[in-house]
C-alpha positions as CSV (number, residue, x, y, z in Angstrom):
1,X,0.0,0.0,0.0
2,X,2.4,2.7,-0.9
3,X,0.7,4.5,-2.6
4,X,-2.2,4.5,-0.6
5,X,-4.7,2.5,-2.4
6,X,-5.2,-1.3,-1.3
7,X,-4.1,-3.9,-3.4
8,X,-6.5,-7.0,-5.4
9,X,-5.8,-9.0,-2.4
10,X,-7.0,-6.5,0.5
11,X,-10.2,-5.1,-1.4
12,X,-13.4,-6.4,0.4
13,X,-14.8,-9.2,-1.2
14,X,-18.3,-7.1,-2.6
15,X,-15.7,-5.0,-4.4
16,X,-14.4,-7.6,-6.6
17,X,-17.4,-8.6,-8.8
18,X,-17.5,-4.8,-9.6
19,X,-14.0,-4.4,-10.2
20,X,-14.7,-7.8,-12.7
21,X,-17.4,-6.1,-14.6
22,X,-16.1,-3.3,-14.6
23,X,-13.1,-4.6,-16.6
24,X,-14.5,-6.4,-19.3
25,X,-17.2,-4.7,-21.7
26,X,-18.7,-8.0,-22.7
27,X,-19.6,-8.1,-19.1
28,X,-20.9,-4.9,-18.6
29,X,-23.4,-5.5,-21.5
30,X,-24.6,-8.8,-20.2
31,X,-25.3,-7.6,-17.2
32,X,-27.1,-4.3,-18.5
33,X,-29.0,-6.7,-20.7
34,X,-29.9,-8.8,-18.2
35,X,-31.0,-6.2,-15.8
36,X,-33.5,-5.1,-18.6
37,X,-34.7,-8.7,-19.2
38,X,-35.1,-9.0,-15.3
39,X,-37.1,-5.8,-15.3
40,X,-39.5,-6.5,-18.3
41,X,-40.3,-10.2,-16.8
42,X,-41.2,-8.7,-13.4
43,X,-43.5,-5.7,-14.8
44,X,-44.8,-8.6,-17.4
45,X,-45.5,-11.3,-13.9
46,X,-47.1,-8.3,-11.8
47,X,-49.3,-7.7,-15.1
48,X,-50.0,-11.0,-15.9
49,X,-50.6,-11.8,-12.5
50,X,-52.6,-8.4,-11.7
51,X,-54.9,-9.5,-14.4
52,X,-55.3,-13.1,-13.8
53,X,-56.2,-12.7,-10.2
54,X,-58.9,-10.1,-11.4
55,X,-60.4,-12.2,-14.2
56,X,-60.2,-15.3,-11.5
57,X,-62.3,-13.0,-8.8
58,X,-64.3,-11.8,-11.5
59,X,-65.3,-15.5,-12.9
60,X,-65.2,-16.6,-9.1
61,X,-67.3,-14.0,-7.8
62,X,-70.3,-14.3,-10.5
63,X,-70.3,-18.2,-10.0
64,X,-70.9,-17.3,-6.3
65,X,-73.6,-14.7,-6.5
66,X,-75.3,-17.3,-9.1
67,X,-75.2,-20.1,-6.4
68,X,-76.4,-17.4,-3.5
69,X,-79.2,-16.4,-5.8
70,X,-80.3,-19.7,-6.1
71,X,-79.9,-20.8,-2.4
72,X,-81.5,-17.9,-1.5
73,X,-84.7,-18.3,-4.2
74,X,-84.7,-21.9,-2.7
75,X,-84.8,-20.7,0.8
76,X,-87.6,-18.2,0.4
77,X,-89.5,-20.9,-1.7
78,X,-89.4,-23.4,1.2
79,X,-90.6,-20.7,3.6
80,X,-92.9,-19.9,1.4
81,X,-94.8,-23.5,1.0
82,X,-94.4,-24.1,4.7
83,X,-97.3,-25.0,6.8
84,X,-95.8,-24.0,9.9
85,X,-98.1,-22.7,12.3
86,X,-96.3,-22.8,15.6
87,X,-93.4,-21.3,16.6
88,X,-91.5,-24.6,17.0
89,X,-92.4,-25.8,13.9
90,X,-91.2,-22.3,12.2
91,X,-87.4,-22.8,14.0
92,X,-87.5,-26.4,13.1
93,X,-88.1,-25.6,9.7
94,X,-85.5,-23.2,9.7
95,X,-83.1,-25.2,11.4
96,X,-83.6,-28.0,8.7
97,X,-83.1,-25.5,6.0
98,X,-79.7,-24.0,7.4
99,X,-78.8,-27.8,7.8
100,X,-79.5,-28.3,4.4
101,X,-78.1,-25.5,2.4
102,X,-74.6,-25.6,4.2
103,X,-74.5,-29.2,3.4
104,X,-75.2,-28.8,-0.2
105,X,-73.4,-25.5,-0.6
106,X,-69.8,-27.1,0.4
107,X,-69.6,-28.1,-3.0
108,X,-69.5,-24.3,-4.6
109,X,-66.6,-23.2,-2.3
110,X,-69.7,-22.1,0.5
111,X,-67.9,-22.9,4.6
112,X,-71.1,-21.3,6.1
113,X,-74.4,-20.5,6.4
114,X,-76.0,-18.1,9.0
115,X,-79.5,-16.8,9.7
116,X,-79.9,-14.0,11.8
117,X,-82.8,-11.3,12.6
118,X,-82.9,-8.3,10.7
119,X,-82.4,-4.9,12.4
120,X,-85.5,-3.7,10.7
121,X,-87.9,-6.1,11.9
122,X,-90.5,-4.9,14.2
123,X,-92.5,-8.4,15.0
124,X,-92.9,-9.6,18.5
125,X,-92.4,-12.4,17.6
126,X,-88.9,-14.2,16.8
127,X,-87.4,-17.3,16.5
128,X,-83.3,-18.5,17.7
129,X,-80.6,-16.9,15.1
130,X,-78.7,-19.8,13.3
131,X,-75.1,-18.4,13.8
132,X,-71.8,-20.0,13.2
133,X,-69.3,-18.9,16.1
134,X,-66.4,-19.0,14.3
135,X,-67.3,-16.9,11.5
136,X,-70.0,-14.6,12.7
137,X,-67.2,-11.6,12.9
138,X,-66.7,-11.6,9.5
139,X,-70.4,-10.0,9.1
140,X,-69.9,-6.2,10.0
141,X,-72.7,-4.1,11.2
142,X,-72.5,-2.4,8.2
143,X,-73.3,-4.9,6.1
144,X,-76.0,-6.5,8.2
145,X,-77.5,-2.6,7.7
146,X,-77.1,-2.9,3.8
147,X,-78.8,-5.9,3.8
148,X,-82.1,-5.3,5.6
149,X,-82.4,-2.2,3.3
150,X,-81.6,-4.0,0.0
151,X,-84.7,-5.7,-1.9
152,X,-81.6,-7.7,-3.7
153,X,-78.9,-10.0,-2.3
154,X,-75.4,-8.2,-1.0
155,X,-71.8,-9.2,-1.2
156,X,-68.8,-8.3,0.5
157,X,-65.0,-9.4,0.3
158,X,-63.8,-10.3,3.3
159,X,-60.8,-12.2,5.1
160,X,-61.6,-15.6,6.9
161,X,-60.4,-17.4,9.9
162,X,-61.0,-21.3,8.9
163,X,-60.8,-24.0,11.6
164,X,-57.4,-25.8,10.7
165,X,-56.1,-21.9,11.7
166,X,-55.0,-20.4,8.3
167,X,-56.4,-17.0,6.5
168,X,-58.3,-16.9,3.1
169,X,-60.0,-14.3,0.9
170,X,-63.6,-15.1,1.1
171,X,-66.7,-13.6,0.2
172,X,-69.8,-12.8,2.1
173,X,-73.5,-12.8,0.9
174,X,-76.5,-11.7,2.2
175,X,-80.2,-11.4,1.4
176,X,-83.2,-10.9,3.3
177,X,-85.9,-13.9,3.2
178,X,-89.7,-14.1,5.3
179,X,-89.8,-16.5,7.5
180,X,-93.9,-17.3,8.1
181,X,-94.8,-15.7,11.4
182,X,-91.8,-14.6,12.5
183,X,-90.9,-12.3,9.9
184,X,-87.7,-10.7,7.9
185,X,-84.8,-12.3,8.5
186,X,-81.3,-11.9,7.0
187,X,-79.8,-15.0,5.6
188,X,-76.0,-15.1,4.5
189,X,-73.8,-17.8,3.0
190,X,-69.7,-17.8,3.6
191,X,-67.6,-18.4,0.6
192,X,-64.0,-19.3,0.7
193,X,-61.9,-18.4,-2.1
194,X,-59.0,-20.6,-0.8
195,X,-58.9,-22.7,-4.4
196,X,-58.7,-19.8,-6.1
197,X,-56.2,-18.3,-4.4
198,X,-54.0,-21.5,-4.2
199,X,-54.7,-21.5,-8.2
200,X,-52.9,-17.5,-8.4
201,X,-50.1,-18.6,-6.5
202,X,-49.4,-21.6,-7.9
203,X,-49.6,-19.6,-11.6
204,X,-46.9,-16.8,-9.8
205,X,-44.9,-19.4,-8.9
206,X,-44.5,-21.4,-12.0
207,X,-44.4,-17.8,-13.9
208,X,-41.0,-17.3,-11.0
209,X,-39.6,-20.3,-11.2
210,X,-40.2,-20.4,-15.2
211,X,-38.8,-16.6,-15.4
212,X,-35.2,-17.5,-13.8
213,X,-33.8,-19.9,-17.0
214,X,-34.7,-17.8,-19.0
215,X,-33.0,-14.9,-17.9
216,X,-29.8,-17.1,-17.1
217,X,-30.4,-18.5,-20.3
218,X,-30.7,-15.1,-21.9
219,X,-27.7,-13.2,-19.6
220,X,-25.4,-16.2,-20.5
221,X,-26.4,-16.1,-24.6
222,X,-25.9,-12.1,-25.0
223,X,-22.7,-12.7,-22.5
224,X,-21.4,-15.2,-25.5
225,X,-22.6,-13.0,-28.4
226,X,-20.8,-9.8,-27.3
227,X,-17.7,-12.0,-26.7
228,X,-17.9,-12.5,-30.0
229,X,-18.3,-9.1,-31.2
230,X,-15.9,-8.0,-29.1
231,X,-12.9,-9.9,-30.1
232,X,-11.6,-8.4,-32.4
233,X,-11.5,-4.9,-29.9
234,X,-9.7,-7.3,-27.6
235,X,-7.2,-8.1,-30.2
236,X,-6.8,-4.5,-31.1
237,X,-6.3,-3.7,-28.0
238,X,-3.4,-6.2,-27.3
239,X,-2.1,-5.2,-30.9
240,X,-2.0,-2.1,-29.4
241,X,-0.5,-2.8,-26.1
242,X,2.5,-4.6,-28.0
243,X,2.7,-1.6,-30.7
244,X,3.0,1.0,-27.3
245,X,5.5,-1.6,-25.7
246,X,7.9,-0.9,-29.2
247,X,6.8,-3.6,-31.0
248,X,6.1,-2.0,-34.3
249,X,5.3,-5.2,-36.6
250,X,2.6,-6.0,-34.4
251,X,-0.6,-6.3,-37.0
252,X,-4.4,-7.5,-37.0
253,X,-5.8,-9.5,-38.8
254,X,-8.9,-8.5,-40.3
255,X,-12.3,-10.7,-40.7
256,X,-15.5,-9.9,-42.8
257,X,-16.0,-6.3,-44.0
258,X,-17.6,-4.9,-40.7
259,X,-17.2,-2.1,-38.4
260,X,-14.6,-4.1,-36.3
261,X,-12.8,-5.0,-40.3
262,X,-12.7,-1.1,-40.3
263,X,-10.8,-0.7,-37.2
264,X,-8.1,-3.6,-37.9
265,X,-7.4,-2.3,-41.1
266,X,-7.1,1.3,-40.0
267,X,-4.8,-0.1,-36.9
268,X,-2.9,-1.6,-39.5
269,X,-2.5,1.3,-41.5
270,X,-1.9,3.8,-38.2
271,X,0.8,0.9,-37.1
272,X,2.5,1.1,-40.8
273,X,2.5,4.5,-41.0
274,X,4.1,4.7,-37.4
275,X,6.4,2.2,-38.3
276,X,7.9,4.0,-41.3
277,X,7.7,7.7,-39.3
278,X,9.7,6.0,-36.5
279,X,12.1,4.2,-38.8
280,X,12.8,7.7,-40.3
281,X,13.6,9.4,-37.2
282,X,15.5,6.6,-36.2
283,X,17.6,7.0,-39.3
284,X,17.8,11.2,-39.1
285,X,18.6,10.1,-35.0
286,X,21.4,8.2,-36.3
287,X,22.4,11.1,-38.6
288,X,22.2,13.3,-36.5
289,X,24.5,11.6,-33.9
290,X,26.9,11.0,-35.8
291,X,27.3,14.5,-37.5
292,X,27.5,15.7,-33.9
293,X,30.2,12.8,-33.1
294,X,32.1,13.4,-36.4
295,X,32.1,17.1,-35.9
296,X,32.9,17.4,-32.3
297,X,36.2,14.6,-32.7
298,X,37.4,16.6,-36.3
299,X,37.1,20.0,-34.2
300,X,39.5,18.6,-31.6
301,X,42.8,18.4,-33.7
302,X,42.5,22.1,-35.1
303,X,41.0,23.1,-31.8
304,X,44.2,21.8,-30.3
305,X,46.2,24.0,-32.6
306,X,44.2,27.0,-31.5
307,X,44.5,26.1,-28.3
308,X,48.8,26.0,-28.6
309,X,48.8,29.2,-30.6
310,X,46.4,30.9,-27.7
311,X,48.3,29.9,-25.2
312,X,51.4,31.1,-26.3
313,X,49.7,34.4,-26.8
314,X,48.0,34.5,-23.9
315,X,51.5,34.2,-22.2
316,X,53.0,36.8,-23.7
317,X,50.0,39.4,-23.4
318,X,52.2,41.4,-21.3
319,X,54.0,42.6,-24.0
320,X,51.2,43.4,-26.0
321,X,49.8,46.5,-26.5
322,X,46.5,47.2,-24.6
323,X,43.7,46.0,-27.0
324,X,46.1,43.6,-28.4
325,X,46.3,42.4,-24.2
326,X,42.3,42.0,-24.3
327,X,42.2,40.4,-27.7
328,X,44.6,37.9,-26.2
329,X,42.5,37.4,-23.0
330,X,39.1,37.1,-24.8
331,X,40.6,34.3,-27.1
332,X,41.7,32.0,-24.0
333,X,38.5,32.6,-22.7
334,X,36.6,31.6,-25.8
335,X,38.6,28.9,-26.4
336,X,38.0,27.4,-22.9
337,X,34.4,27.9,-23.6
338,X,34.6,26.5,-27.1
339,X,36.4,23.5,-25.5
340,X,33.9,22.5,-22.8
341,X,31.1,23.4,-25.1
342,X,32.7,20.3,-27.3
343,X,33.4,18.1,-24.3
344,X,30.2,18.5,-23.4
345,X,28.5,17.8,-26.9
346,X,31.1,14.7,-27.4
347,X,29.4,13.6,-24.0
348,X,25.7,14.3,-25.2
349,X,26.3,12.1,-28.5
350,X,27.7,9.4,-26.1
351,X,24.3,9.2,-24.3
352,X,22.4,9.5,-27.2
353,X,24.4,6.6,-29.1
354,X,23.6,4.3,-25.8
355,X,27.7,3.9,-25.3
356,X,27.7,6.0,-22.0
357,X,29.2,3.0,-19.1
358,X,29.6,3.8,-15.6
359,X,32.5,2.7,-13.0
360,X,31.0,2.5,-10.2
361,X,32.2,2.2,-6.8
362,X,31.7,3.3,-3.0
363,X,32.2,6.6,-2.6
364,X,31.1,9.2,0.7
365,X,29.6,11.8,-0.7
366,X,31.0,13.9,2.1
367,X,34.5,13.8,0.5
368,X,33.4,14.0,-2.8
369,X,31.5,17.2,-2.0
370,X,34.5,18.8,0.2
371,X,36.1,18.2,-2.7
372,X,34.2,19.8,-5.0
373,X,33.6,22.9,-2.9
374,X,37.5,23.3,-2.8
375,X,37.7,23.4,-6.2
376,X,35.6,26.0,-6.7
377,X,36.9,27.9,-3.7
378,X,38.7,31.0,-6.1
379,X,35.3,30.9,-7.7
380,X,33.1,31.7,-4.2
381,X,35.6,34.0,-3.3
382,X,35.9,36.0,-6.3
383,X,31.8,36.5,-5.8
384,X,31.6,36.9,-2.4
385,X,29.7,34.1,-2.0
386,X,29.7,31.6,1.2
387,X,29.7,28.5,0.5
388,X,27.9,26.3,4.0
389,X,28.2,22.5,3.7
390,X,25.8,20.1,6.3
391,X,26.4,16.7,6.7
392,X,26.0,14.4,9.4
393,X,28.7,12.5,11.1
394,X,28.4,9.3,9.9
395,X,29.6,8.1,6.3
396,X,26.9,9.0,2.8
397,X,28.5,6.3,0.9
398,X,27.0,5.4,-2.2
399,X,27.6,3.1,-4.9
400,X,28.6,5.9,-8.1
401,X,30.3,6.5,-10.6
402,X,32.8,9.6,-9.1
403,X,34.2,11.1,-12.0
404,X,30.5,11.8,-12.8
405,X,29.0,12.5,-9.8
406,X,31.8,15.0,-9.3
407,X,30.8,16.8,-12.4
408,X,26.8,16.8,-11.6
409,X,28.0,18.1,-8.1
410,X,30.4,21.0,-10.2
411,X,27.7,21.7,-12.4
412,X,25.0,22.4,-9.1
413,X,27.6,24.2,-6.9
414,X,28.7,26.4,-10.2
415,X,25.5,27.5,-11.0
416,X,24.4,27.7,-7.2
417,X,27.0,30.5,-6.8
418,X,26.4,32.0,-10.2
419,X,23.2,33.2,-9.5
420,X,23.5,33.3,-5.6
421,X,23.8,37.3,-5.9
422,X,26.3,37.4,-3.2
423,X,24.2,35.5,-0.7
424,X,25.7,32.1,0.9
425,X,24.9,28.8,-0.7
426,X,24.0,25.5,1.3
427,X,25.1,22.3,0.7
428,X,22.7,19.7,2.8
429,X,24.1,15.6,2.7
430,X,22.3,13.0,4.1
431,X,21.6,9.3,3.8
432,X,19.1,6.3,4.9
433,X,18.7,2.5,4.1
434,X,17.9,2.9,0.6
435,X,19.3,6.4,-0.5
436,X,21.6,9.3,-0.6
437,X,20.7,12.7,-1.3
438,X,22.4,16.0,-1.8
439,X,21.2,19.1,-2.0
440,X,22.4,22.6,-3.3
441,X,20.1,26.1,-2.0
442,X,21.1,29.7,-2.9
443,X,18.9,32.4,-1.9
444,X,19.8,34.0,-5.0
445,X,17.5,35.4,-8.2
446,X,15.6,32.0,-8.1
447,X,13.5,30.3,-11.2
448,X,10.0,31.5,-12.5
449,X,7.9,28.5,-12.4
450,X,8.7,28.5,-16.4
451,X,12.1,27.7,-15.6
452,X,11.7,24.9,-13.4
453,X,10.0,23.4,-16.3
454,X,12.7,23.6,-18.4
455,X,15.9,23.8,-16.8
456,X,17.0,21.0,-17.5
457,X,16.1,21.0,-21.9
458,X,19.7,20.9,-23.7
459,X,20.8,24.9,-24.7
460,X,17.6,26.3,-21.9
461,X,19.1,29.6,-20.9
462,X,16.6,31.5,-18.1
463,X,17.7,34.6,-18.9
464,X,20.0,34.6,-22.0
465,X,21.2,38.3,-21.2
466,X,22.4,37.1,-17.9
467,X,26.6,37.2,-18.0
468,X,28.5,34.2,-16.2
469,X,31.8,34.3,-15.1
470,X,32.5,31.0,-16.2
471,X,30.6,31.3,-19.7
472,X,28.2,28.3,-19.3
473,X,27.2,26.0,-22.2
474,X,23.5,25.3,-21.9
475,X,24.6,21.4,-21.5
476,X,25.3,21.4,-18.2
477,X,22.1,20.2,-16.5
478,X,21.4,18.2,-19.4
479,X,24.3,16.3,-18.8
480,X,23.4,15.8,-15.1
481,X,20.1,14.7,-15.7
482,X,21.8,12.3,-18.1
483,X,24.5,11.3,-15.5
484,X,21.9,10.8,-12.6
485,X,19.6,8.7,-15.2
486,X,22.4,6.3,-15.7
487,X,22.9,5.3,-11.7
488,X,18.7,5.1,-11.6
489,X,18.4,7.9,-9.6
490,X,16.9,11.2,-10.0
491,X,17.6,15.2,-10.0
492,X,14.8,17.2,-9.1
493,X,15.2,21.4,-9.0
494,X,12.7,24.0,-7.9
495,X,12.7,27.7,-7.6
496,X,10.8,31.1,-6.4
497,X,11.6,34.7,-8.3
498,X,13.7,36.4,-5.5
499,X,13.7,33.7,-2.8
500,X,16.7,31.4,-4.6
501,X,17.0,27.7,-6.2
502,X,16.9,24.3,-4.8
503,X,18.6,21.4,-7.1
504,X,18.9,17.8,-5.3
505,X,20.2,14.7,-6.4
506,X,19.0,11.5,-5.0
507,X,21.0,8.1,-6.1
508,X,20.5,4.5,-4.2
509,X,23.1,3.2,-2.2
510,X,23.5,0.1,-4.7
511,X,23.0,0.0,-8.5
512,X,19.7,-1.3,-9.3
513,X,18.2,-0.7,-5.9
514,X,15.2,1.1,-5.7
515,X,14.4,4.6,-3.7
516,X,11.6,4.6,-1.7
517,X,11.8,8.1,0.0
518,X,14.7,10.5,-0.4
519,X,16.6,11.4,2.8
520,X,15.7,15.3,2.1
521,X,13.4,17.3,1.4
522,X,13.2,20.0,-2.3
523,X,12.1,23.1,-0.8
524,X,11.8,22.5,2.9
525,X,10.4,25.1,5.2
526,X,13.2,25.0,8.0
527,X,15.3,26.8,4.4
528,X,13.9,29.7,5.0
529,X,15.1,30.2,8.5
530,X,18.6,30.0,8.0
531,X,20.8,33.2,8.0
532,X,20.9,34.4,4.4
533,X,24.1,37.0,5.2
């Protein structure tokens, strides 16, 4: 977790079906397809069931008011033709019919028949209600009301407790027959729509059960169609992976005359014409390397000539007149310039030709700092500037190459007192398990934030009007930035307008190891406390 995110292994386990999907587009489709399918079949069952169970009530409900209507017909008949003149006889003969209806009602779905006295009847006279205990809640005194004011028969949906303990949707009718002598009362029959209801859910259930195949059936065809489709992306893509990598004859092969044809044959073309564009900068690469490396070794013999004949003039400039004197001066400095500014080029073509080795060996960069700083002692002096080195006690050894980590060091500390405007310059050493850094501060002009961006670009002058004592190249980070590439470490440098520079180096201890964290800090805060005079 270095970088602070968790790894495959540590992400929770509801994470990693996402992360799956996520990844593969064939995926992605199969599941958005089978999302869909999921939500069509359950607005399709909720339909299909929604109107099933209505039609089912509906037929159910009109079988049931046709039996009540004829139960109740049959019940008024019997009273009717009774010759029932006591009131004995009149409960006896109701009694029997109750008896009777409920037993020949239990084929139609009926679990009940009651008969009780109607709230509107006014005679004295009255015979026992016929009431089932079990079910006689079901008949609200609402509907008991509806019923002795209804010529016709009343039903009303209503939820039943059977004996064996279960609920089931039932329905309630009522009517209101005359018994002889005892007057109106209200006679209801208790329907169970428990078949009907087993008949819905069974439906649902084979409708569920019948829905989930097809939608694994469905998820798992699409998933194997777009796999299809798709292959020739995934090829594409690995074409293209291989073609980033530097594989450039890395091809596709195209199949039919489809969109996906399209897009192999215009990889292949994009991939040729890469091909030949890189192949031709190779070759100008090459070229050009080589016109630098022939150029800078046939400037060295006459430059060596020059440099004889300059030298013997510069040593006897004392005898020259006075512009002949300065004459002689400016050509041993130009020459000097002219002959690092070839030394360097000479060591640019060597990194760009690959031929750039390093001899490496342990070296404390304490010493090899020291030793830099001495060297440019006359320099610092003839400035004004201090030059502060830090360093712990204990040895910065790392495995380098000296001869150029001398030079990267030369090239910071030179340009650290160049632009240090007469303020000191800090050197800051230090070292852990895995690295060694060194840093150079001034507290100088500094770097616009345009600069830091490009200081270290081959020929980037900040401010080309700027004069240097030492008359500087333009190669000299480049170089470093070459040199500290080659060990696998890194130069970083930073800047603000009128607050100075900051250039670090940071090189592991052995070649090949890698850096984890630097030992120092770019532009740390407890910089801006030191004493600047």
């Amino acid at each position: 977790m270095a970088n602070g995110n968790p790894t495959v292994d540590q992400e929770p386990f509801y994470q990693r079906p996402i992360r799956i999907i996520r990844q593969s587009l064939s995926l992605q489709v199969a599941t958005g397809m089978g999302i869909v399918a999921l939500v069509v079949l359950s607005a399709l069952f909720v339909t299909v069931t929604y109107q099933v169970r209505s039609n089912v009530f509906e037929q159910r409900l009109g079988q049931i008011l046709e039996d009540a209507s004829v139960r109740i017909a049959q019940a008024q008949s019997t009273f009717d033709q009774s010759t029932a003149t006591t009131p004995d006889q009149v409960q006896d003969l109701a009694n029997q019919l109750v008896s009777s209806l409920q037993s020949s009602s239990t084929g139609a779905g009926a679990v009940s028949t009651m008969l009780l006295r109607s709230p509107a009847s006014s005679t004295t006279f009255a015979i026992n209600e016929l009431i089932d205990r079990d079910l006689i809640e079901v008949i609200s005194p609402e509907m008991r009301a509806e019923v002795s004011s209804t010529s016709g028969q009343f039903y009303q949906s209503v939820e039943l407790r059977l004996a064996d303990g279960s609920n089931a949707p039932g329905v309630v009718v009522g009517a209101t027959v005359s018994l002889p002598l005892a007057g109106d009362y209200s006679l209801y029959t208790v329907y169970s729509l428990r078949d009907s209801q087993e008949t819905i859910l069974l439906m649902a259930k084979t409708l569920g059960i019948g829905a989930v195949p097809i939608v694994i059936i469905l998820g798992i065809g699409i998933l194997w169609i777009v796999y299809q489709l798709l292959r020739p992306v995934r090829t594409t893509a690995v074409a293209a992976s291989r073609l980033a990598e530097g594989d450039l004859s890395v091809r596709v092969e195209p199949h039919g005359e489809d969109e996906m044809a399209r897009l192999a044959h215009a990889f292949n073309d994009m991939a040729e014409s890469l091909s030949r564009k890189i192949s031709e900068y190779d070759e100008l690469s090459k070229l050009e390397q080589r016109f630098v490396s022939d150029v800078s070794h046939e400037l060295r013999t006459p430059l060596t000539t020059i440099r004889m004949a300059e030298e013997l003039l510069y040593d006897e400039r004392e005898e020259f007149s006075a512009p002949a004197k300065r004459s002689a001066e400016l050509l041993h400095q130009q020459v000097d310039r002219f002959e690092k500014m070839l030394a360097d080029l000479l060591e640019i073509s060597r990194y760009d030709s690959k031929s750039a080795l390093l001899e490496t060996d342990d070296v404390d960069f304490r010493e090899l700092t020291q030793k830099v700083v001495d060297a440019n002692a006359p320099l610092a002096s003839n400035l004004g500037v201090e030059v502060r080195v830090h360093c712990p006690d204990v040895r910065c050894v790392a495995e380098v190459d000296s001869r150029r980590m001398e030079r990267v060091l030369r090239n910071l500390l030179v340009n650290a007192i160049e632009h240090a405007e007469g303020q000191p310059v800090d050197i800051d050493i230090a070292t852990n398990g895995d690295a060694t850094s060194v840093r150079v501060r001034d507290y100088g002009v500094g770097m616009s934030e345009e600069t830091c961006q490009h200081v270290f670009e081959r020929f980037y002058r900040a401010d080309p009007a700027r004069t240097r004592t030492t008359g500087g190249t333009g190669l000299g980070l480049s170089i470093a930035r070459e040199d500290i590439a080659l060990h696998g470490g890194r130069i970083e440098g930073y800047g603000e307008l009128g607050r100075g520079s900051a250039f670090m180096v940071t090189v592991a201890r052995r070649v090949g190891q890698q850096i984890d964290e630097a030992p120092l800090l770019l532009w740390p805060q407890e910089l801006e406390g030191r004493d600047k005079r």
